[in-house]
C-alpha positions as a printed Julia matrix, in Angstrom:
642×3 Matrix{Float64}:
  -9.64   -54.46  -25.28
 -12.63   -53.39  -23.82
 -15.39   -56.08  -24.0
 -15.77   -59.03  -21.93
 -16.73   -62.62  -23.29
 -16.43   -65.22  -20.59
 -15.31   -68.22  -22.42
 -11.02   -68.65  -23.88
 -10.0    -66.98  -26.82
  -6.54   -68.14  -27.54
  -5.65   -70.15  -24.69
  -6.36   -67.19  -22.45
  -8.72   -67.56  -20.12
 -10.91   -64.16  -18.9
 -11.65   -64.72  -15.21
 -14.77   -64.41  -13.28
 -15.78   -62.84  -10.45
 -14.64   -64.03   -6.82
 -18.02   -65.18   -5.91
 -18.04   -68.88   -5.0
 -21.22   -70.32   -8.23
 -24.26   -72.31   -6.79
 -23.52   -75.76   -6.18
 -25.76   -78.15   -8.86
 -27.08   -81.19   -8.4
 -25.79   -83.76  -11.08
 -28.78   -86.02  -10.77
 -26.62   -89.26  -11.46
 -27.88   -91.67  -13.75
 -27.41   -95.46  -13.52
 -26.43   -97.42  -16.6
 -26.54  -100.38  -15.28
 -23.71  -103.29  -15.15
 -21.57  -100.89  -12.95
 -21.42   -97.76  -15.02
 -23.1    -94.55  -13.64
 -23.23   -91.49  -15.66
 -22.46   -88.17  -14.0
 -23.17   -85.25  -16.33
 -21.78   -82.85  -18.24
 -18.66   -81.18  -16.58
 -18.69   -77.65  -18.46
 -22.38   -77.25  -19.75
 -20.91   -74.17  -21.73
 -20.01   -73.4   -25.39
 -16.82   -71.37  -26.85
 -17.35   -68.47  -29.22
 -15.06   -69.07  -32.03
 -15.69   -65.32  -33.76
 -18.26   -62.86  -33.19
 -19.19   -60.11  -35.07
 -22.1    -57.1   -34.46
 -24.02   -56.59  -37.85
 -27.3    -56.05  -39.12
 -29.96   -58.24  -40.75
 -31.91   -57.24  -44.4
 -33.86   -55.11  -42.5
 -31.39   -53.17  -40.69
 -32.13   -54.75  -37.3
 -28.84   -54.96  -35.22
 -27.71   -58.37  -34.57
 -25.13   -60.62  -33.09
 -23.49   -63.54  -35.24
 -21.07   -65.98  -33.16
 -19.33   -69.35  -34.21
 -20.49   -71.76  -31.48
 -18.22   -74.58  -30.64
 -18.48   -77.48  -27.91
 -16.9    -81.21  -27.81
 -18.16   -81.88  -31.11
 -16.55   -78.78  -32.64
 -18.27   -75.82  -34.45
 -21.51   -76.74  -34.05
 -24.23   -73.85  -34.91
 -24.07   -70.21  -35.7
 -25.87   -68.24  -32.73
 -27.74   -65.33  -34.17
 -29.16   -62.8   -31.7
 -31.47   -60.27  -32.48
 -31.31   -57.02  -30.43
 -34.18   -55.59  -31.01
 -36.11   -58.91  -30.2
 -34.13   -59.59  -27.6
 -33.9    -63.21  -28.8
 -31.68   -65.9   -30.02
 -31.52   -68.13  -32.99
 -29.58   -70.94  -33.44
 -28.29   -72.48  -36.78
 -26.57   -75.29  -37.28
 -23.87   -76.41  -39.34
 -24.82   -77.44  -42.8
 -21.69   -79.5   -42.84
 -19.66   -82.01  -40.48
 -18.17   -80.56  -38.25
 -15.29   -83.51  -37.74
 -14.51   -82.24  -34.8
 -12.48   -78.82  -36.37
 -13.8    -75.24  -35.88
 -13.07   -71.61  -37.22
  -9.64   -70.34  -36.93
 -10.94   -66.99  -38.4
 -13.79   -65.47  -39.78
 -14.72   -62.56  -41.58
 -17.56   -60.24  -41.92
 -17.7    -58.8   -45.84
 -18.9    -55.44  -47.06
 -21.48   -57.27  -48.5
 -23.02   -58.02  -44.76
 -21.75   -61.74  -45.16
 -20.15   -63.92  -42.59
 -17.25   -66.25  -44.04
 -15.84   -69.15  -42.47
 -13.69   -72.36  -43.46
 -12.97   -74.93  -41.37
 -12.98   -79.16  -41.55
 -12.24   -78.66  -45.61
 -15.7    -76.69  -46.27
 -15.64   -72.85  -47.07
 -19.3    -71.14  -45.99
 -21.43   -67.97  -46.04
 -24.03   -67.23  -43.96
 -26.64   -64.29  -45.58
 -27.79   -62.48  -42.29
 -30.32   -60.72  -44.72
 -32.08   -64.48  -45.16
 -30.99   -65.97  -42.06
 -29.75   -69.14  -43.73
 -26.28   -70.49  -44.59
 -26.21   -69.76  -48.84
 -22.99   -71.68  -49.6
 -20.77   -74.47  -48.72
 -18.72   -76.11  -50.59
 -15.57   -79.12  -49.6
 -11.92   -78.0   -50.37
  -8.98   -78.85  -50.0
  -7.65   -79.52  -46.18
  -8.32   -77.86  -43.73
  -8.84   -74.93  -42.06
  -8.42   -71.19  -42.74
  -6.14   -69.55  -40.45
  -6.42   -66.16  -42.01
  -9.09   -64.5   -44.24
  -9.45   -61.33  -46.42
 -11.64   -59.54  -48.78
 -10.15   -57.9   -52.02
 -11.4    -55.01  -53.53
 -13.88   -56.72  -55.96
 -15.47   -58.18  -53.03
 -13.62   -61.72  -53.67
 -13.06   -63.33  -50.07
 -10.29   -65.41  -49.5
  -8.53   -68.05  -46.8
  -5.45   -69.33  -46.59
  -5.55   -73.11  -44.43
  -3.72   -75.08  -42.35
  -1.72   -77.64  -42.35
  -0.26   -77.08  -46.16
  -1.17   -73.95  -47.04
  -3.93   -74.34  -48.62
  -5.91   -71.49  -50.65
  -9.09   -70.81  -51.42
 -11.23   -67.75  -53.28
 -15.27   -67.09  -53.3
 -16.72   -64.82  -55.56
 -19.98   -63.69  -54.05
 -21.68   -62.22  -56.99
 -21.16   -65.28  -58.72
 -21.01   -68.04  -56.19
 -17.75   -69.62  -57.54
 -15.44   -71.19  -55.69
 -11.6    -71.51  -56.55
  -9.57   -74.0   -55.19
  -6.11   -73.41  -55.2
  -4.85   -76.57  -53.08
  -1.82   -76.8   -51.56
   0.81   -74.32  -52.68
   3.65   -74.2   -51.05
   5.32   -77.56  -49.22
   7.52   -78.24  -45.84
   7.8    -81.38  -43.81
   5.5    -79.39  -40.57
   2.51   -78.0   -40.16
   2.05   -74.68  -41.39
   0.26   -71.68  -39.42
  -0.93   -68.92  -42.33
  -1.91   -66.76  -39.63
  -1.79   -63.79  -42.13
  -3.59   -62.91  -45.92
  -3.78   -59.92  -47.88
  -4.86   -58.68  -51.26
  -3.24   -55.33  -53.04
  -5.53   -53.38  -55.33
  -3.96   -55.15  -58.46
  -5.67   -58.57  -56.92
  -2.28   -60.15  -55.88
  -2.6    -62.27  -53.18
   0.31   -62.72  -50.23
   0.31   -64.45  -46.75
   2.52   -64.56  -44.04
   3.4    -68.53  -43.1
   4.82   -70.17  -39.73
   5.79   -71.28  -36.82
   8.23   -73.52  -37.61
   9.69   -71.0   -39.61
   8.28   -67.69  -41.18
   8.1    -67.35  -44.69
   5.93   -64.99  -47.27
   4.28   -66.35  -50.18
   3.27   -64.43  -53.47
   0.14   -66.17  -55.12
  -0.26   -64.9   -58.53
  -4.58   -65.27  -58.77
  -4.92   -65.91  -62.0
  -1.79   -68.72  -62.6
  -1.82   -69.76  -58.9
   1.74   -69.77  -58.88
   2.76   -69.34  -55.28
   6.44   -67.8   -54.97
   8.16   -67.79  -51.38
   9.94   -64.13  -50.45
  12.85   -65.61  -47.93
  15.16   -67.72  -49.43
  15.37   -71.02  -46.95
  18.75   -70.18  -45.59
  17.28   -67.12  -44.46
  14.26   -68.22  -42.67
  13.85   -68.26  -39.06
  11.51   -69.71  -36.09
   8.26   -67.51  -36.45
   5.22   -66.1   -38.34
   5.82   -64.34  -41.52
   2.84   -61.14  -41.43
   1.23   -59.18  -44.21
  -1.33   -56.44  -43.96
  -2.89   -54.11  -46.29
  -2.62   -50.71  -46.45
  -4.95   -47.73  -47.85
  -2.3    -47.06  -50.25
  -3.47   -50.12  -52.05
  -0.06   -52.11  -51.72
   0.11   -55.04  -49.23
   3.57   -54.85  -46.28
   4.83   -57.64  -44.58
   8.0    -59.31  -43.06
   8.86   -63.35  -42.79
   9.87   -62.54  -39.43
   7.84   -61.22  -36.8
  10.88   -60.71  -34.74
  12.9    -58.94  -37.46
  12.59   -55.0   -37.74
  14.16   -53.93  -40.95
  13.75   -57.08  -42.9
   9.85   -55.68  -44.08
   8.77   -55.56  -47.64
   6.11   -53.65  -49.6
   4.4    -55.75  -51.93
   2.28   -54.7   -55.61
   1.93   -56.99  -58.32
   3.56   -59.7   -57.6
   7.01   -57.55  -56.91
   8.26   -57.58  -53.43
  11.18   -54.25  -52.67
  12.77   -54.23  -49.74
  12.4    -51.35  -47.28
  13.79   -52.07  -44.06
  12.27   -51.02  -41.08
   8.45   -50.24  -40.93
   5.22   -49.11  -38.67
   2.67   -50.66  -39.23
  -0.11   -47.72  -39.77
  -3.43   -46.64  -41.99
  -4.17   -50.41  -42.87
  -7.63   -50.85  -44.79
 -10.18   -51.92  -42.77
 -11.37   -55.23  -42.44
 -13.63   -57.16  -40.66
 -11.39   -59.89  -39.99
  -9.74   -61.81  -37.58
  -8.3    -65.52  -35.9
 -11.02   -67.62  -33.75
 -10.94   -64.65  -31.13
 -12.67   -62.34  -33.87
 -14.87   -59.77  -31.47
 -16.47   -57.39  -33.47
 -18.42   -55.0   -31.48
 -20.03   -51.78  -33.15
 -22.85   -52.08  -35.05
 -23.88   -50.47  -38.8
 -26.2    -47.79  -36.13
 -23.47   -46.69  -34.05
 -24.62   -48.98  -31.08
 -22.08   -51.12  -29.83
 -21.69   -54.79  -28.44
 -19.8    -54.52  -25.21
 -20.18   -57.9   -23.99
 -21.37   -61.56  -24.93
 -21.41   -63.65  -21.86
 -21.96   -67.75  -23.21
 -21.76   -68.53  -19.06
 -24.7    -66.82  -17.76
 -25.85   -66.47  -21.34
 -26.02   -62.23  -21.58
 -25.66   -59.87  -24.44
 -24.54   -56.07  -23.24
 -25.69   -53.57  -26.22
 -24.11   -49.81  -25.63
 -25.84   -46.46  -27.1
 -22.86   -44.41  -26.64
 -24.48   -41.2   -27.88
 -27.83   -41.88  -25.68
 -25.36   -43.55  -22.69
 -27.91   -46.03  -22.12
 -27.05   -50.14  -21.79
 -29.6    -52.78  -23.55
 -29.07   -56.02  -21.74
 -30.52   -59.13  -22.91
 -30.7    -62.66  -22.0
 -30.69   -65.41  -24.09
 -30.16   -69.01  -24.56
 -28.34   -71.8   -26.76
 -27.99   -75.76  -27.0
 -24.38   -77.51  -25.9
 -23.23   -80.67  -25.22
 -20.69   -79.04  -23.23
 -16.56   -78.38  -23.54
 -14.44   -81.14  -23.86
 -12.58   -82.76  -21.08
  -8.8    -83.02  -20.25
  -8.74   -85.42  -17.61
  -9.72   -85.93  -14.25
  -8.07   -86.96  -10.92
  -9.36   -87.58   -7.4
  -8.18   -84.4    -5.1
  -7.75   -84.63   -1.35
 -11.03   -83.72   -0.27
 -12.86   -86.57   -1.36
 -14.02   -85.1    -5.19
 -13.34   -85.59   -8.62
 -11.54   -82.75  -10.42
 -10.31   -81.46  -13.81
 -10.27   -79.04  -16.6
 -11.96   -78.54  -19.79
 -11.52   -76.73  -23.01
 -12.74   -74.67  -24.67
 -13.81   -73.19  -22.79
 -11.31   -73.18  -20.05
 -13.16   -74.11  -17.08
 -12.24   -75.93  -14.0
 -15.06   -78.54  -12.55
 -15.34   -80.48   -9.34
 -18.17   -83.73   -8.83
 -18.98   -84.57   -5.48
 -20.02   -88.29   -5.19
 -21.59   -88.06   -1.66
 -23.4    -85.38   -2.66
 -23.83   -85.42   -6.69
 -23.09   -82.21   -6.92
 -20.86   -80.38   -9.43
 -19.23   -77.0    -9.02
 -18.05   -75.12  -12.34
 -16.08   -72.26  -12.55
 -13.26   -69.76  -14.89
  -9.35   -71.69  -14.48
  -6.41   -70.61  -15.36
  -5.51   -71.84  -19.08
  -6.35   -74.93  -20.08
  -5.67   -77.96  -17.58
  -3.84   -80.64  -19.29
  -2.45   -82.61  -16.4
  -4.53   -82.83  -12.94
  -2.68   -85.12   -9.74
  -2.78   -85.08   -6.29
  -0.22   -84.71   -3.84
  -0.84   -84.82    0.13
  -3.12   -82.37    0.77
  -3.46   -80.2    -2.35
  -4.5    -80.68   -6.1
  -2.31   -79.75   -8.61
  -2.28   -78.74  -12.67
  -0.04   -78.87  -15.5
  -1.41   -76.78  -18.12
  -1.5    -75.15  -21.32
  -0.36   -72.23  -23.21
   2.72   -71.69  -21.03
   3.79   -74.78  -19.49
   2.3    -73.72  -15.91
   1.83   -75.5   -12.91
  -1.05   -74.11  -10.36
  -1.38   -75.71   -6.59
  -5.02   -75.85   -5.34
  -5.78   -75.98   -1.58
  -9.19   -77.8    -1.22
 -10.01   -76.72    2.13
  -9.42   -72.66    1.45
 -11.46   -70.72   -0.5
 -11.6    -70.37   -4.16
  -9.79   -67.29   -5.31
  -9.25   -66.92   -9.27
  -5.61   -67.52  -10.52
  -3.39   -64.15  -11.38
   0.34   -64.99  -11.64
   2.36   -63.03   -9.43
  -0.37   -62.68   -6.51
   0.58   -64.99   -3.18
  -3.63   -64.84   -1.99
  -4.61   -66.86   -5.32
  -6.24   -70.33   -4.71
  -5.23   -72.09   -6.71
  -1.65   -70.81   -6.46
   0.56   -70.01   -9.5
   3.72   -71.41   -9.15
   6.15   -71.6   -12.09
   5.68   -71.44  -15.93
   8.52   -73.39  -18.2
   7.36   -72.1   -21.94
   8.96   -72.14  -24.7
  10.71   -75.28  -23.2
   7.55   -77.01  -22.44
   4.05   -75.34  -23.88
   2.07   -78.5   -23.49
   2.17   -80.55  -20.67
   1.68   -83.81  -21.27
   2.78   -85.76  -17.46
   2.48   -84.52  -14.49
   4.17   -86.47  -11.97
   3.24   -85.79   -7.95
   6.69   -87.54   -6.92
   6.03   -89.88   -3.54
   8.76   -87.67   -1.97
   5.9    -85.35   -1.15
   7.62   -82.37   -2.32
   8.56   -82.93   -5.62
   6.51   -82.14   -8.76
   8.0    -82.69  -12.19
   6.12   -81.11  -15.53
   6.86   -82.63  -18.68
   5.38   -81.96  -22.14
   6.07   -80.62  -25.67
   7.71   -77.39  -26.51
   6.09   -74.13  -27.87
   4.97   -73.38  -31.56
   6.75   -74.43  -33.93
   9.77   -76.01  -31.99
  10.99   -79.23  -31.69
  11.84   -81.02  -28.46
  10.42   -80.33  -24.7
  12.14   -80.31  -21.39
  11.36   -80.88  -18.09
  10.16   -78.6   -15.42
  10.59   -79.32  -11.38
   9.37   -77.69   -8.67
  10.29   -78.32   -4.47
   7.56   -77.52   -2.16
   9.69   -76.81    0.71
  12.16   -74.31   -1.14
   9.41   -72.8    -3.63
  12.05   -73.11   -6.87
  11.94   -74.28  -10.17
  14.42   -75.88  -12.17
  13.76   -76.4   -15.65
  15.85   -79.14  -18.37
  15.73   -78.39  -22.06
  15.72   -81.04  -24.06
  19.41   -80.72  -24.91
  19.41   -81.65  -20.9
  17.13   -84.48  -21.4
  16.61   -86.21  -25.21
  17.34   -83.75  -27.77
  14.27   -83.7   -30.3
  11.83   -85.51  -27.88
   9.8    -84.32  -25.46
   8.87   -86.41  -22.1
   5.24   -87.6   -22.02
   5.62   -90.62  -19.37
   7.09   -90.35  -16.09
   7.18   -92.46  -13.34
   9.59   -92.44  -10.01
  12.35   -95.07   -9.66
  13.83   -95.99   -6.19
  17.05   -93.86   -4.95
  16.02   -90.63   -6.25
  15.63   -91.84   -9.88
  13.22   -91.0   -12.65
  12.48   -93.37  -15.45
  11.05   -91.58  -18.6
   9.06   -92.11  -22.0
   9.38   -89.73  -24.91
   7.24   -88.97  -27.93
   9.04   -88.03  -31.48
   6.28   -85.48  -31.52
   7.15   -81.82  -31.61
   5.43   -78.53  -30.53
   2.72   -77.81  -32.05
   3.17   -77.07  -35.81
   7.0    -77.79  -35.12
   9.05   -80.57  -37.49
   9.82   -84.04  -36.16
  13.16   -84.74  -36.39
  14.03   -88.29  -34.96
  11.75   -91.46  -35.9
  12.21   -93.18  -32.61
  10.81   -92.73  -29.22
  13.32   -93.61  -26.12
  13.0    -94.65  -22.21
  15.82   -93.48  -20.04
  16.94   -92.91  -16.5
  17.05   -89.97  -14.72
  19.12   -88.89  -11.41
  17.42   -86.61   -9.78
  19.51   -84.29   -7.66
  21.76   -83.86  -10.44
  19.67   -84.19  -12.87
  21.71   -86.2   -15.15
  20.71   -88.99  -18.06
  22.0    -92.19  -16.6
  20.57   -94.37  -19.28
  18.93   -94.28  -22.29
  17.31   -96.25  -25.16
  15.24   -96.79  -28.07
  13.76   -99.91  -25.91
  10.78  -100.89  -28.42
  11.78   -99.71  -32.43
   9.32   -98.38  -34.24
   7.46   -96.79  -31.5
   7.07   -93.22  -31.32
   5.3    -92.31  -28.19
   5.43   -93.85  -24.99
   1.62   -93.08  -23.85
   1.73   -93.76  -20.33
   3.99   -95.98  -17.2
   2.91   -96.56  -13.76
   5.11   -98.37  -11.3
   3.56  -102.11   -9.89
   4.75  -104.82   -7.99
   8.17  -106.04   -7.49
   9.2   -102.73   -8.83
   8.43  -103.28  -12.04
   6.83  -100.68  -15.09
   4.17  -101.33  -16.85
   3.21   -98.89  -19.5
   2.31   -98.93  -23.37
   3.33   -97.28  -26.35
   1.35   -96.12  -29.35
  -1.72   -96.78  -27.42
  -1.98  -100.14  -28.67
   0.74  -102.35  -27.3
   1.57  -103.25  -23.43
   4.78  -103.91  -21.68
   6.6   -104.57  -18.56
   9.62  -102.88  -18.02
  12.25  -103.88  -15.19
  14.15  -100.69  -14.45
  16.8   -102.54  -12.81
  17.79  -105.02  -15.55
  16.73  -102.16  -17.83
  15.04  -105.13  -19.95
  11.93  -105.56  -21.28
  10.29  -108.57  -19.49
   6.61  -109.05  -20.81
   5.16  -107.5   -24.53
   1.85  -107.7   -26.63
  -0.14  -106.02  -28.78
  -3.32  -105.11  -27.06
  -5.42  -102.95  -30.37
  -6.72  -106.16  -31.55
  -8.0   -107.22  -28.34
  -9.15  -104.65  -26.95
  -9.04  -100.91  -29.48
  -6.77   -98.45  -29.18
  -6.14   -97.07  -25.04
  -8.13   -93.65  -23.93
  -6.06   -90.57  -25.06
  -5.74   -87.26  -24.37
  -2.78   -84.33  -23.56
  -2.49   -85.88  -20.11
  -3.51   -89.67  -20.69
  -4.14   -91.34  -17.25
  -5.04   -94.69  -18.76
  -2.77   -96.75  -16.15
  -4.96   -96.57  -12.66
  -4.56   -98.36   -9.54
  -6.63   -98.93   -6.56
  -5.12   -97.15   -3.53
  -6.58   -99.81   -1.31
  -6.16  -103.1    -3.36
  -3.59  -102.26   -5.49
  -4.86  -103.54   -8.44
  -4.01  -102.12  -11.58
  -6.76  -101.23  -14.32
  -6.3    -99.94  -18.29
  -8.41   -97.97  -19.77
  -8.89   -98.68  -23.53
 -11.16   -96.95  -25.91
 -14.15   -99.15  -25.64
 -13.49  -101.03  -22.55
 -12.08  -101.57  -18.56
  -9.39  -104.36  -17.87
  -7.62  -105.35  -15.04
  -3.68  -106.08  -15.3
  -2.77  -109.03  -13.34
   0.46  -107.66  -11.86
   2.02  -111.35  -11.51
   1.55  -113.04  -15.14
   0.76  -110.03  -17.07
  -2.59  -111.12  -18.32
  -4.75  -108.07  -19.53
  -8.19  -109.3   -18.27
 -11.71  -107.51  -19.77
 -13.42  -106.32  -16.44
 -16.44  -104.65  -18.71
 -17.05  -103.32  -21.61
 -18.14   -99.51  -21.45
 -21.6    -98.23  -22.97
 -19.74   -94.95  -23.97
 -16.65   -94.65  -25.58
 -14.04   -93.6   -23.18
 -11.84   -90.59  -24.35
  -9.91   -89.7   -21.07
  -8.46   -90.91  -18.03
  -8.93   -91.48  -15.18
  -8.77   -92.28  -11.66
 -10.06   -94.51   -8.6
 -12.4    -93.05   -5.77
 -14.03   -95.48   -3.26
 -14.22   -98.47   -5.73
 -15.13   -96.5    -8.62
 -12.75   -95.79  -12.07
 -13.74   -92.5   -13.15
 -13.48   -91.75  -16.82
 -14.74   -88.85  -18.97
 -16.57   -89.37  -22.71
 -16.55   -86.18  -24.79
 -17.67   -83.78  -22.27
 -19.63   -85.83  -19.6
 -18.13   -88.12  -16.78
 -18.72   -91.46  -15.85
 -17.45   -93.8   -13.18
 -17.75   -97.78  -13.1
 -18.01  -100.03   -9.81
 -14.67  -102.29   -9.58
 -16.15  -105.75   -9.21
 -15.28  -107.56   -5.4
């Protein structure tokens, strides 16, 4: 692919240039009773589809899904030949949920569906011309059939939907076809007879026949058959739709026409119809004129317009409103600063308290899990299971696996077996660093992934190695080279749960053995976060809502309550960091939804230090007296009283 847009389609983040950005000022504000409010990390939103077109008049213009921590916000409409931008917003709530994919029709109309509400924007009168609710959710696929009729097939039931321009109606299919996950239609097409088929996953890949007029939906592979995967279809110019169940089958593909399905072995995929279609990283880029898009930039806030024939370049700067990416988490790093990652985009940020400055730039994937160990700052993160190793005091050099000169370094990657990262533990050793998460797509059960510092190896547990079915999500270390674990009955993403009961258990380290294990608190599916306190003790809660300390020697539970009444529900995220303690008291803090407490390490007692004047999403970490928390996409920190 040729064009450039500086934000993450997919997980994937495109890297910048080498060139160390300006440092900004964050102009801290002070919200009184403790709490000082730091800024927005990543002041930058995510395209989630983009399409070249043209407006009633012909004019060549730019239409692109805007997301930021409130989700698919606006569509941002540029207009070439102005060399401006307009901005409209969502005529529906957003809830958070954005386009999965998008399409542009022949009719010049721009389709998405997304937080159970199908829309059209008319770029002809500049205004959004239809929404209406549906079922849930969101379309992961889209198509157009040959009487113009656009329709999306949505996550997490497949879902169905059909608009008829012409007439404005909307058809609402609901949920067609059941299974115990979440299902990925990441595929849709229509044959010239108006038969509808899409291809179904990850957990495993399936093909479903939707008669339009009945909406009878008929799988293709009998369950017996299926296997982990996307099912695909596609259309063809022949006017018949091909697909197989299994993206990593060759000869099990199909060719599909009224309804009928024949199988016909192997296939190449060639001479499909075209459509202006795609998932959230739609980037359409020649316009009705010939002219062509080569670049949307959402950092600096550039649009690149080509005239191949002419071999000139338009370029033309423009603006937009965010409230800025979303944050993962944030941890103190060794030189003094407060670090982390945000998504989407995927951007890594640094705030300087002595100087209230922030410095913003491209990561690596998305960081789920920030820590420090010694003298370098390390991340856990997402798609891939990776683990990078940032040196403070060297120069910044953007992340490419493989190349040694990189700062931050990549070390080791652990997917399928972990996709997610959830913990990231810097062991006290000093040289140990153990990644632990949730597997890939549509699997069940994640492993464990550590890495030496002195030998530069990885050694990476399934969860067969581990607990088969769970995946690790709290980690803390134990005396004598042992690790004492939480799980989560969660799977991978759009995988199927298959045990109702999260565990603790014991870990040796050097041979990596499970010397104990147990469903400790029944009932409880997720163990959301430990941290070791005095007299050797864990203290740690599950569910987010109720505390307890462990004693990994008696392997008992000693002290339990429920704390959601009290206080809400504990900050959350992939990488939760609600436990902190004080490096130089060694006090121990929560951090819960709405407010700060202190855990009295001797009775137990969960104290209220304050309550917060933002909602606090993610952890956390202490600097110089101050807990450092992050709301949507800003950062705060709050003074620990004397």
């Amino acid at each position: 692919m040729s064009h450039r847009i500086t934000t993450a389609i997919l997980g994937v983040c495109v890297q910048l240039s080498l060139v160390v950005p300006d440092v900004l000022l964050a102009a801290t504000e002070d919200l009184g009773k403790g709490f000082l409010h730091h800024g927005v990390a990543t002041p930058i939103s995510n395209h989630r589809g983009t399409v070249a077109a043209a407006d009633g008049q012909g004019r060549n213009i730019v239409l692109s899904w805007l997301m930021d921590h409130r989700g698919c916000y606006e569509l941002l409409l540029i207009d070439v030949e102005a060399g401006k931008a307009e901005e409209y917003p969502i005529p529906f709530p957003s809830g958070g949920d954005c386009p999965y994919a998008s399409i542009l029709s022949t009719g010049n109309k721009f389709y998405t569906h997304f937080n159970s509400y199908f829309t059209e924007f008319d770029p002809a009168k500049r205004a959004f011309t239809f929404f209406q609710k549906t079922a849930p959710q969101m379309a992961m696929s889209m198509t157009e059939d040959d009487n113009g009729v656009i329709w999306s097939a949505t996550y997490p039931a497949s879902g169905v939907v059909s608009f008829n321009p012409k007439t404005q109606e909307l058809k609402d299919y609901g949920h067609v076809y059941a299974q115990n996950w979440a299902q990925y239609p990441r595929s849709i097409a229509a044959d010239d007879a108006g038969w509808i088929y899409f291809g179904d996953g990850s957990t495993a890949g399936q093909i479903i026949i939707l008669d339009p007029i009945t909406g009878k939906a008929t799988p293709v592979a009998p369950d017996d058959q299926r296997d982990h995967g996307y099912g695909v279809v596609y259309r063809r110019n022949d006017g018949k739709v091909y697909g197989t169940p299994f993206t990593e089958t060759k000869d099990k593909w199909y060719v599909f026409h009224k309804g009928e399905a024949t199988l016909i072995g192997a296939h190449a995929q060639t001479d499909a119809k075209p459509i202006i279609t795609s998932h959230q990283g739609l980037f359409h880029q020649n316009f009705p004129d010939g002219r062509r898009m080569k670049d949307l930039d959402l950092v600096e806030r550039v649009l690149i317009v080509e005239d191949p024939k002419a071999g000139t370049s338009q370029t033309i700067k423009f603006d937009y409103k965010s409230e800025g990416a979303h944050i993962m988490g944030v941890a103190t790093a060794p030189d003094g600063t407060i670090c982390g990652g945000t998504a989407f985009p995927m951007r890594f940020f640094c705030y300087n308290p002595k100087t209230d400055s922030w410095i913003n730039r491209a990561s690596y994937g998305q960081w789920n899990t920030v820590g420090r160990q010694g003298d370098r700052f390390y991340a856990g993160g997402y798609g891939g299971g990776f683990l990078l190793e940032w040196d403070p005091a060297k120069p910044w050099v953007a992340t490419e696996s493989g190349k040694p000169e990189c700062n931050p370094l990549f070390l080791a990657q652990s997917a399928p077996t972990i996709n997610r990262p959830h913990k990231l533990l810097t062991h006290p050793d000093g040289r140990t660093l153990v990644v632990a998460g949730t597997p890939g797509y549509g699997l069940t059960g994640g492993g464990l992934m550590f890495w030496d510092r002195e030998t530069k190896q990885s050694v990476i547990l399934t969860d067969k190695e581990v607990i088969p079915d769970q995946s690790t999500v709290s980690l803390v270390a134990l005396p004598n080279g042992k690790l004492l674990g939480g799980t989560t009955t969660h799977p991978g993403t759009g995988g199927e749960q298959k045990v109702k009961e999260a565990e603790m258990y014991i870990m040796d380290m050097a041979s990596k053995k499970i010397e104990w294990r147990q469903v400790v608190f029944p009932g409880a599916g997720e163990y959301t976060d430990m941290r070791s306190g005095a007299k050797g003790l864990i203290f740690g809660f599950t569910n987010g809502k109720r505390f307890f300390v462990f004693d990994p020697v008696q392997k008992k539970v000693v002290h339990e309550q429920a704390t959601d009444a009290e206080f809400g529900p504990t900050a959350y995220q992939q990488g939760p960091r609600v436990l902190l303690a004080d490096p130089k008291t060694g006090n121990m803090y929560a951090l819960f939804s709405g407010c700060i407490a202190r855990i009295d390490q001797e009775s137990f007692k969960i104290v209220k230090v304050a309550d917060s004047p933002v909602p606090i999403n993610y952890g956390g970490d202490v600097l110089e007296g101050r807990i450092y928390f992050a709301s949507g996409s800003h950062v705060y920190s709050f003074k620990i009283p004397d």
